[in-house]
C-alpha positions in Angstrom: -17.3 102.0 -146.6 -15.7 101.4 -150.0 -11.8 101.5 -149.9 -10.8 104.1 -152.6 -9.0 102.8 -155.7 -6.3 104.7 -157.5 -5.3 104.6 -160.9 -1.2 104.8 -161.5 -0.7 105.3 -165.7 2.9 104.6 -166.9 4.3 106.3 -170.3 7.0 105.0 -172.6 7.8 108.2 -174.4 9.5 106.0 -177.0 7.3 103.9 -177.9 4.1 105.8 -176.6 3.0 102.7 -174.8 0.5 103.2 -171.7 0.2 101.4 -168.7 -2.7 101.7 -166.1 -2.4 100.4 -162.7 -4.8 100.1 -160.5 -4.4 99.7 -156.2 -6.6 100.0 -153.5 -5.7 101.8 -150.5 -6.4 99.5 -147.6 -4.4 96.7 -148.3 -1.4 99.3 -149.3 -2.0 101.0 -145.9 -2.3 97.4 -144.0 0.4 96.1 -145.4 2.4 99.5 -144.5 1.7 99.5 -141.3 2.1 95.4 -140.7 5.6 96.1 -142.3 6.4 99.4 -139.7 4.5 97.3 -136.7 6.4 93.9 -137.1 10.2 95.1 -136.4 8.7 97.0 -132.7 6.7 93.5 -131.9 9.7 91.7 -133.0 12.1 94.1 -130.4 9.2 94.5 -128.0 9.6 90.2 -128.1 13.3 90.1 -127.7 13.3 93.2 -125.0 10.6 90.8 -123.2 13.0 87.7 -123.5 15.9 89.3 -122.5 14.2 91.0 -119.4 13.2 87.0 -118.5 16.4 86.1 -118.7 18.4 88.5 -116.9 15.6 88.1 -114.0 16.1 84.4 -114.6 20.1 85.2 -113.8 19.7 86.9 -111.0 17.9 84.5 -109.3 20.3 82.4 -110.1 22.6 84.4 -108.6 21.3 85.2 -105.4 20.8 81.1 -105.1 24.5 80.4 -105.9 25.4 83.5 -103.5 23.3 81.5 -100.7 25.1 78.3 -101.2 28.5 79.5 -101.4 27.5 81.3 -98.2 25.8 78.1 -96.8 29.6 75.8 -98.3 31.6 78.8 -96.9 29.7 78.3 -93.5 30.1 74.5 -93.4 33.9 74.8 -94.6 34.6 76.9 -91.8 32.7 74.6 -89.3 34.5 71.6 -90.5 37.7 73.5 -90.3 37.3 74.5 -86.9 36.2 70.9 -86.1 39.0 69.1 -87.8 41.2 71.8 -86.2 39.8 70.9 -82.7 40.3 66.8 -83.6 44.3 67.9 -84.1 43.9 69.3 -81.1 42.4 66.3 -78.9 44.5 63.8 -81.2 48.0 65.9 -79.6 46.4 65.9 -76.2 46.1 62.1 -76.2 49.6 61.4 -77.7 51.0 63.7 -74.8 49.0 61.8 -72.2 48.9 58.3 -73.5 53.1 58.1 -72.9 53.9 55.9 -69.5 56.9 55.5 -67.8 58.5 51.8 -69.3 58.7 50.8 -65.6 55.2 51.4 -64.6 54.1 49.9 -67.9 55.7 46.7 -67.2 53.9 46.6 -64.1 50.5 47.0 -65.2 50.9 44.0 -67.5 51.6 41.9 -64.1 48.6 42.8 -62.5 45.7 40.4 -63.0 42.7 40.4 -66.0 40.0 41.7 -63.9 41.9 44.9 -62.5 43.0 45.9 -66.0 39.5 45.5 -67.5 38.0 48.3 -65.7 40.3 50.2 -66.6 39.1 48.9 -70.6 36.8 50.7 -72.9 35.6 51.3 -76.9 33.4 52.3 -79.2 32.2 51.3 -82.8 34.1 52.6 -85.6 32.4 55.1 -87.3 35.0 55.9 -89.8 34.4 52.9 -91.8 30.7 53.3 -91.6 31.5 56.7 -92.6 33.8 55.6 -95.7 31.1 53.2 -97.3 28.8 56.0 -97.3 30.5 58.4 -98.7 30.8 57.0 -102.4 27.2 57.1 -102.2 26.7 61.1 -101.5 25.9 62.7 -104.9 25.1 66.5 -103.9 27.3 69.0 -101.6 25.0 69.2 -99.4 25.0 65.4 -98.6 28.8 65.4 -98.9 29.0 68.2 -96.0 26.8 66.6 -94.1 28.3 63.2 -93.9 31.9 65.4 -93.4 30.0 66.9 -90.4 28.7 63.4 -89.2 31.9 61.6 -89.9 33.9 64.7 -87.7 31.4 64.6 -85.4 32.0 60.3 -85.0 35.5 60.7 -84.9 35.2 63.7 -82.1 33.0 61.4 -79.7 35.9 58.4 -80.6 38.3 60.5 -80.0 36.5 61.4 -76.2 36.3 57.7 -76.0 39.7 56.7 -76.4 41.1 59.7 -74.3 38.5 58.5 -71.3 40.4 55.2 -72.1 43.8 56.8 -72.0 42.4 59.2 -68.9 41.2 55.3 -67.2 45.0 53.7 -68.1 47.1 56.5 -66.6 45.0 56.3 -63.5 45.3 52.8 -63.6 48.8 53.3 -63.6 48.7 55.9 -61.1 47.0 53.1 -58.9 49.6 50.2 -59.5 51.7 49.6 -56.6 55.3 49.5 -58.8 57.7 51.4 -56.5 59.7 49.8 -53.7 58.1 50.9 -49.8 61.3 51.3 -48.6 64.9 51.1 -48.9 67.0 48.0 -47.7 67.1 44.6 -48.8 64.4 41.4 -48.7 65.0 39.6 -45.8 61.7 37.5 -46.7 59.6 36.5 -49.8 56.0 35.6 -49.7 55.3 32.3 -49.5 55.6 29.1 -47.4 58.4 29.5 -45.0 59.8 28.5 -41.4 58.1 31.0 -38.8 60.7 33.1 -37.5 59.3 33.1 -33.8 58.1 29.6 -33.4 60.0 28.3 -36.1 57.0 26.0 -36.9 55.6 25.9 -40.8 54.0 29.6 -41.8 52.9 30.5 -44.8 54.1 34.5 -45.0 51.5 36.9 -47.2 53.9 39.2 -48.2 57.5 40.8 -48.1 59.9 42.0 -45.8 62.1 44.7 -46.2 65.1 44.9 -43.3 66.3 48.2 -42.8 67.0 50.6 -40.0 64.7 52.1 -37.2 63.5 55.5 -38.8 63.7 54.8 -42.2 60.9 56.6 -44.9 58.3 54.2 -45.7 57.0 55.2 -48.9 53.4 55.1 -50.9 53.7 52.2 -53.5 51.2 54.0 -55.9 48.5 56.8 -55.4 45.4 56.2 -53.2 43.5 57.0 -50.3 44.3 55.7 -46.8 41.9 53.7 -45.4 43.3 52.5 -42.3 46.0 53.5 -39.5 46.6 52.4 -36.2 47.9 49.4 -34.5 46.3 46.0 -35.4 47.6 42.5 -33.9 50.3 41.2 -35.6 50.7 43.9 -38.3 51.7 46.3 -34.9 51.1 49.8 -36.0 49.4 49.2 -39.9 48.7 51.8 -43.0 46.3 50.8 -45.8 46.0 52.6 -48.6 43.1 51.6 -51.0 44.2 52.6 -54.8 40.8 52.2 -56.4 40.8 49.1 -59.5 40.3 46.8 -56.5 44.2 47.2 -55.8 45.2 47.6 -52.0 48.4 47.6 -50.2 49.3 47.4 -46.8 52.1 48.7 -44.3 53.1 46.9 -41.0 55.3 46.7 -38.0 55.5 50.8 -38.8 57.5 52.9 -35.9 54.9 56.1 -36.5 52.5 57.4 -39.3 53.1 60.8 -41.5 49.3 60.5 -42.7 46.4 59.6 -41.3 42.9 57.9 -42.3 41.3 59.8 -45.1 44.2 61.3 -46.6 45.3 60.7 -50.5 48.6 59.8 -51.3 51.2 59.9 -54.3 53.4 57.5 -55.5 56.2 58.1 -53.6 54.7 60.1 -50.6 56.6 59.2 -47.3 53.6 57.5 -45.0 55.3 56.3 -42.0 58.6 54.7 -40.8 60.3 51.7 -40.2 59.6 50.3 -37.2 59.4 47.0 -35.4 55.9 47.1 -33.6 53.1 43.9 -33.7 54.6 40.7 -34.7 58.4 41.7 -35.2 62.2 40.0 -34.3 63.8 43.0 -35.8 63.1 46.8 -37.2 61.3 46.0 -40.9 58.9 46.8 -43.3 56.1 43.9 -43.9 54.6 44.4 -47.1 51.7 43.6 -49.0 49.3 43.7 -52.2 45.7 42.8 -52.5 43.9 42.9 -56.0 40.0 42.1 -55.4 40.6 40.8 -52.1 43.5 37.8 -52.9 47.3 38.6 -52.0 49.8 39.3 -54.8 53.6 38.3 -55.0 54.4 42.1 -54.6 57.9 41.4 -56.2 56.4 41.0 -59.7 55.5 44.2 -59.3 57.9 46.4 -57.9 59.7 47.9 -60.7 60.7 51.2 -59.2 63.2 52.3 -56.6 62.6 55.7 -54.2 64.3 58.7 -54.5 66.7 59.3 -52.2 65.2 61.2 -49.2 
């Protein structure tokens, strides 16, 4: 179908000059409506845009909403850790203070005894600290927090077993006098005072008078009681670390076999039974089986009774 044509005639009424134009329809209409259509396509294009955007936010959004909560989660877990690491770190000052007395009797006793009371671990911290200049996202950052707290929580358990292993080490060391009165003999060679031949004497003698406390050097467990040769009437008390002590020429026993002990306890009393020229105490100190000079170790004096 042929587009219709139109004739437009222009008059100068001055100079009573014509002028004919001539237009088609179609492209007058077509260029009508591409000039109507293109500002919709263009807003329908920017609505379009805009809509991708804002749908593009808000996923953005709700993934910044889940990390916070995911950092917000971790913060308060690394709190609560670090909070509990305080915690442990005031736990094992309080328990790692000794008395100066007992302290200075541990460092007498031999290498081997204080060993097992030893222990470590690897220092994570360090391993910890290298790493961490490396982490370049939260994520890794929180987790190597988490792993670092989480090394320094299991050291922490390890040094406060160590501290737990000292003070029962120095529970166990036999530091406080038996019993009250003064040395009558050291340990050592000497003349024996009922054949007054050569002897060599395994441990100390404390004179004092018939009746008198004999006290538990150190905690334990007592491991024997009852008369036994020259010892007369004998208390042994094991204190675990290898460390033993022993009690003789005892006039009666306040404990008996199986029974644990305190530093301090009263365990018998000062008698004169077994191999004895006078009411004493006979004293000694085993660590792994071999006799110590108990006097390098007796730092304490008992309370009065």
């Amino acid at each position: 179908m042929r587009s219709r044509r139109y004739t437009i005639i222009v008059a100068d009424r001055t100079s009573g000059v014509l002028r004919r134009v001539t237009i088609s329809i179609r492209p007058v209409a077509i260029a009508a409506g591409v000039l109507v259509t293109l500002p919709v396509l263009v807003g329908m294009g920017a609505a379009w845009k805009a809509k991708s955007e804002v749908s593009s936010l808000q996923a953005s959004h709700q993934t910044l909403e889940i990390e916070n909560a995911n950092y917000r989660a971790a913060t308060q877990a690394l709190a609560e850790q670090t909070e509990a690491l305080q915690s442990a770190i005031s736990d094992i000052g309080a328990r790692s203070a000794l008395d100066p007395s007992v302290a200075k009797s541990m460092d007498k006793l031999p290498a081997v005894v204080k060993s097992r009371a030893m222990g470590g671990s690897p220092d994570v911290v360090k391993t910890a600290r290298r790493t961490l200049s490396s982490m370049m996202t939260p994520e890794d950052t929180f987790g190597l927090l988490r792993t670092l707290l989480e090394g320094i929580e299991s050291r922490l358990n390890s040094v406060r077993q160590s501290v737990e292993r000292r003070n029962a080490l120095a529970d166990a060391t036999p530091s406080l006098w038996p019993a009250t009165g003064w040395l009558s003999s050291g340990m050592g060679p000497r003349q024996d005072p009922v054949t007054g031949g050569p002897d060599f004497h395994a441990g100390l003698d404390i004179a004092g008078e018939k009746g008198q406390p004999v006290f538990a050097t150190a905690a334990g467990r007592i491991t024997h009681v009852g008369y036994q040769g020259a010892y007369g009437n004998l208390i042994v008390i094991d204190h675990g670390f290898g460390l033993e002590t022993r009690y003789g020429h005892l006039l009666g026993f306040d404990v008996k076999k199986g029974d644990t002990v305190k530093r301090g306890d009263v365990i018998a009393k000062v008698g004169a039974t077994g191999r004895a020229t006078g009411y004493h105490l006979h004293y000694e100190v085993l660590a792994n089986g071999k006799l110590l000079n108990p006097l390098q170790l007796l730092t304490q004096r008992p309370r009065a009774q």
